[in-house]
C-alpha positions as a Markdown table, in Angstrom:
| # | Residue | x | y | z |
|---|---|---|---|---|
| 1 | Unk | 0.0 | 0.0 | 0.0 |
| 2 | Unk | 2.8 | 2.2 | 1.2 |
| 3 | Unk | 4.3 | 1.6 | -3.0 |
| 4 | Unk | 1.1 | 2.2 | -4.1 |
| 5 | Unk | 0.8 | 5.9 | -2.4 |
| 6 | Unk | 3.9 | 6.4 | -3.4 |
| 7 | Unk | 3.3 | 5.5 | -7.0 |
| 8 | Unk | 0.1 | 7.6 | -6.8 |
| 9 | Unk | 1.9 | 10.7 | -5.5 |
| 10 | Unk | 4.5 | 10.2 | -8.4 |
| 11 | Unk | 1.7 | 10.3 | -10.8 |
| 12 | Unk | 0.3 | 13.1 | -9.4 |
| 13 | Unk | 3.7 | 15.2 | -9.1 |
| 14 | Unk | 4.4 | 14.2 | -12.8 |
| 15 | Unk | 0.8 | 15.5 | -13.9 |
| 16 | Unk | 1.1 | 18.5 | -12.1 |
| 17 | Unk | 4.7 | 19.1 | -13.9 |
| 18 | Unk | 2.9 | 17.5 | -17.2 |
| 19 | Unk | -0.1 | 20.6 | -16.3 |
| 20 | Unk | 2.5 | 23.9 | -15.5 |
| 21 | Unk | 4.4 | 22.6 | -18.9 |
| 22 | Unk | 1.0 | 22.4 | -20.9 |
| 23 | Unk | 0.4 | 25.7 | -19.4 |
| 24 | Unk | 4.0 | 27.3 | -21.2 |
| 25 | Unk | 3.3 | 25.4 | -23.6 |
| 26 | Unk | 0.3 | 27.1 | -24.6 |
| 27 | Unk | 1.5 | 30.3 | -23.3 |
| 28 | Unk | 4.3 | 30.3 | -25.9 |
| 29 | Unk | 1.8 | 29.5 | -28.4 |
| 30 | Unk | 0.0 | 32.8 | -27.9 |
| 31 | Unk | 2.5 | 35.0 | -27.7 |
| 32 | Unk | 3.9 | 33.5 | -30.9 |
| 33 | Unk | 0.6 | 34.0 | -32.4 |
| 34 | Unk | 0.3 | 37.8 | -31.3 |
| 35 | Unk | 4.1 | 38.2 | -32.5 |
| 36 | Unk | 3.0 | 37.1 | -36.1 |
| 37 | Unk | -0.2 | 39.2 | -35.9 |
| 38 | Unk | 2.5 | 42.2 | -34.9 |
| 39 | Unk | 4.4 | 41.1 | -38.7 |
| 40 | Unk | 1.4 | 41.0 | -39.8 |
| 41 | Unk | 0.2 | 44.1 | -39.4 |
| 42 | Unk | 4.0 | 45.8 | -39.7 |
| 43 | Unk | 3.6 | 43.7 | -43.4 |
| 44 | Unk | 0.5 | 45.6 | -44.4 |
| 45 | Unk | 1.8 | 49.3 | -43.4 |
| 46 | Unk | 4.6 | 48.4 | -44.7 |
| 47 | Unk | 2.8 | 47.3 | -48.5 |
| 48 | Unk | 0.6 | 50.4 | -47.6 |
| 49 | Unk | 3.5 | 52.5 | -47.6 |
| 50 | Unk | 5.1 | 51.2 | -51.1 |
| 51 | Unk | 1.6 | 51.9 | -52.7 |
| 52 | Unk | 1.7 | 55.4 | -51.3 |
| 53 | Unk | 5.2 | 55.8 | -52.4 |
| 54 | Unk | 4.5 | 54.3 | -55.7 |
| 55 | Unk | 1.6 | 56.6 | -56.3 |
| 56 | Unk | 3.8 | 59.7 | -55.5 |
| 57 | Unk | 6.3 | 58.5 | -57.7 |
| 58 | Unk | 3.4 | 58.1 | -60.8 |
| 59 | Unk | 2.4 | 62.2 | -59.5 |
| 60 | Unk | 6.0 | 63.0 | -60.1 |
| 61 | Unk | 5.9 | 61.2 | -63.4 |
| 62 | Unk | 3.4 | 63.2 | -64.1 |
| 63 | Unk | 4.6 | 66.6 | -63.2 |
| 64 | Unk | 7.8 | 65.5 | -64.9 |
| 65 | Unk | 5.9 | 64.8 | -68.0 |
| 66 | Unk | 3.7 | 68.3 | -67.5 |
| 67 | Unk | 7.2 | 70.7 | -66.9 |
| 68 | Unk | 8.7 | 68.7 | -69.8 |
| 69 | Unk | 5.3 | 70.4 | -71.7 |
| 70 | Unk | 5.4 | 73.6 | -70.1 |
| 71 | Unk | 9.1 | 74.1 | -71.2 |
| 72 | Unk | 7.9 | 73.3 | -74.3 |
| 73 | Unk | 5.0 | 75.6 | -74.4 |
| 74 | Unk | 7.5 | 77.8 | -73.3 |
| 75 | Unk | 10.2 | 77.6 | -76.2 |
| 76 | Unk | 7.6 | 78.0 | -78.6 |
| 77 | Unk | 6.0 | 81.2 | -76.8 |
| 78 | Unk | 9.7 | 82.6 | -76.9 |
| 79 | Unk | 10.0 | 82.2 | -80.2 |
| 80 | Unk | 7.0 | 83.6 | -81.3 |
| 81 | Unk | 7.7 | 86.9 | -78.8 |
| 82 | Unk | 11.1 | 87.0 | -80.1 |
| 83 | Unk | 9.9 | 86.5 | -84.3 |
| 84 | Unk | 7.1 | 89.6 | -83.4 |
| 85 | Unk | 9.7 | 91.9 | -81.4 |
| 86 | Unk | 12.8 | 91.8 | -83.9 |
| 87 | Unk | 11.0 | 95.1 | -84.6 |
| 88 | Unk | 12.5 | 96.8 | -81.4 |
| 89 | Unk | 15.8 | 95.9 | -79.9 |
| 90 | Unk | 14.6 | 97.4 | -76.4 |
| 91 | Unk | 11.9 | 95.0 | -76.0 |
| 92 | Unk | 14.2 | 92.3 | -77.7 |
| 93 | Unk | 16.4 | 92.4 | -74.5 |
| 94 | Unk | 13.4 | 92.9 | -72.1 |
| 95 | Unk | 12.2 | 89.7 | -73.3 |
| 96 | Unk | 15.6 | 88.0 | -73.1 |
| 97 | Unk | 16.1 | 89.2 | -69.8 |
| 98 | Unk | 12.5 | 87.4 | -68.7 |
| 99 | Unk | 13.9 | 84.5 | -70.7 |
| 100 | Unk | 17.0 | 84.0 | -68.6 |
| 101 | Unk | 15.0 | 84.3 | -65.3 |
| 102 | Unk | 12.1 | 82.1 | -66.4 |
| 103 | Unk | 14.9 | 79.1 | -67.8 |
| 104 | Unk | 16.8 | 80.2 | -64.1 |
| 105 | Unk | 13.2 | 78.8 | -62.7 |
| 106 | Unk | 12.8 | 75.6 | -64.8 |
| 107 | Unk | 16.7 | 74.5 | -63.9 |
| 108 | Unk | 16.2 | 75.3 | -59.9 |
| 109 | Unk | 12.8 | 73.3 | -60.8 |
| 110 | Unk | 14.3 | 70.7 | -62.4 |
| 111 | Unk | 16.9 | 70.3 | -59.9 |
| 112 | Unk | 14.5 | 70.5 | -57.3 |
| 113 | Unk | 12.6 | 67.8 | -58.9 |
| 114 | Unk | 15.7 | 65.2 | -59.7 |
| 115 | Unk | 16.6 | 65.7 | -55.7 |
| 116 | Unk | 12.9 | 64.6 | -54.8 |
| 117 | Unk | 12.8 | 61.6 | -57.2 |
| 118 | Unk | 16.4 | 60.8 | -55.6 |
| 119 | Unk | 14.7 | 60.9 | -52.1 |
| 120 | Unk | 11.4 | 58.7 | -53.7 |
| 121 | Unk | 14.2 | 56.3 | -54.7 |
| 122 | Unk | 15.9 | 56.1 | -51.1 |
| 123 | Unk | 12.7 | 55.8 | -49.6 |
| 124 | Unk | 12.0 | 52.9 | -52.1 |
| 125 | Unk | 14.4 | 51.0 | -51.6 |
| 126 | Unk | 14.4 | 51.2 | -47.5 |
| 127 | Unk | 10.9 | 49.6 | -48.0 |
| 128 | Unk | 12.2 | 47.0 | -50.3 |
| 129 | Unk | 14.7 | 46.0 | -47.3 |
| 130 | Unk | 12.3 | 46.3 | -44.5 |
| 131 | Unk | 9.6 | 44.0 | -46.8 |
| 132 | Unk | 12.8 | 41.7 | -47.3 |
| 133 | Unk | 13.1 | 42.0 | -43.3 |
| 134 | Unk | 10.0 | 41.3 | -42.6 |
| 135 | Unk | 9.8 | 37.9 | -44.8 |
| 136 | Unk | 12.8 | 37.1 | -43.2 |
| 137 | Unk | 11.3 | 37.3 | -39.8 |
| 138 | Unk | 8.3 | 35.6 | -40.5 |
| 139 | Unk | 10.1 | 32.8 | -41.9 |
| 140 | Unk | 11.9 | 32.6 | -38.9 |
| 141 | Unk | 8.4 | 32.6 | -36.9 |
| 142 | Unk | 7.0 | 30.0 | -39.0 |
| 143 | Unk | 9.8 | 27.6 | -38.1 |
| 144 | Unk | 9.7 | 28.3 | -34.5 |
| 145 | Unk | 5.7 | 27.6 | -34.9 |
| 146 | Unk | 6.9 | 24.5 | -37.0 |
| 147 | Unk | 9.3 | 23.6 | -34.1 |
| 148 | Unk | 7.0 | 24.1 | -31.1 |
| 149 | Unk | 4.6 | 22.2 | -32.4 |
| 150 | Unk | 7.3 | 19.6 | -33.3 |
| 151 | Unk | 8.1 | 19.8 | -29.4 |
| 152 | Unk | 4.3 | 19.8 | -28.3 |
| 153 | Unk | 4.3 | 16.6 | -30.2 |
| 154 | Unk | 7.5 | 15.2 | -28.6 |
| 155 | Unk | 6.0 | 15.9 | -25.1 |
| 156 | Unk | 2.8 | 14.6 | -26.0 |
| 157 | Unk | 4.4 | 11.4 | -26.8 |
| 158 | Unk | 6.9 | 11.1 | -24.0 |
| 159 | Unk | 4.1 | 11.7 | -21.6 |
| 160 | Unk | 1.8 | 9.1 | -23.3 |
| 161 | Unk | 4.8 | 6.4 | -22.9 |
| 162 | Unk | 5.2 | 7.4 | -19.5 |
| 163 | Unk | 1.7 | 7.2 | -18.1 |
| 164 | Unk | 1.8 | 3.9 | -20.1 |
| 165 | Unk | 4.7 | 2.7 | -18.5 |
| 166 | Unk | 3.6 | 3.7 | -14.9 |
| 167 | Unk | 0.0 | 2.2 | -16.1 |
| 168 | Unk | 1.8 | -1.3 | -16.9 |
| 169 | Unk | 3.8 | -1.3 | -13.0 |
């Protein structure tokens, strides 16, 4: 009787161990499940951001494309003034001198606007290593999810052959 208490308080020590371990066990599990909705979410900002960033790099496309027209536009109004006012050479150099500040303009614009698509660019790529980051790092929390389960199953087992093995004494 005495073996038998005994044996009885092993099995009850061992399910109490076999209970706190369950308990981390499944404690683990949650917090991995809360870290992968964190990448998750840090995933879709992140994808948010590139289509933000994409569509600001289409608008600078476009005022590309529209100050490439407007200094068109504007070539072809020069030339016209400058055809009509060969008659006077006073208005001749007035217009030149508007000329040199308006072409002054388009080059600080046009400066202005290679520096911002430099910075769109940057910004780009940053995002393309954080995604890259961020697959990385879910990869790596699939394969601990793939792991702890691999060890949930381990433990499972173990404990099934040892409440088999106390079952048999």
């Amino acid at each position: 009787q005495n073996k038998l208490t005994e044996s009885l308080r092993d099995i009850e020590e061992k399910e109490r161990v076999l209970h706190c371990k369950t308990s981390e066990l499944q404690k683990s599990e949650e917090e991995l499940g809360e870290k992968a909705l964190e990448v998750q979410k840090k995933k879709d900002i992140l994808t948010q951001s590139m289509a933000d960033l994409e569509k600001r790099e289409q608008m600078l496309q476009e005022k590309t494309v529209e100050l490439e027209k407007n200094k068109e536009e504007f070539a072809q109004n020069t030339l016209e003034k400058q055809n009509k006012l060969t008659e006077s050479l006073r208005d001749i150099e007035e217009k030149e001198r508007v000329l040199h500040c308006k072409t002054s303009e388009l080059q600080k614009s046009e400066e202005e606007l290679g520096e911002k698509a430099l910075e769109v660019q940057k910004k780009k790529d940053i995002l393309t290593q954080s995604m890259a980051d961020l697959e990385k790092r879910e990869q790596m929390l699939q394969e601990k999810t793939v792991e702890l389960e691999k060890n949930k199953e381990e433990f499972a087992q173990n404990t099934l052959e040892k409440q088999n093995k106390l079952t048999e004494s």
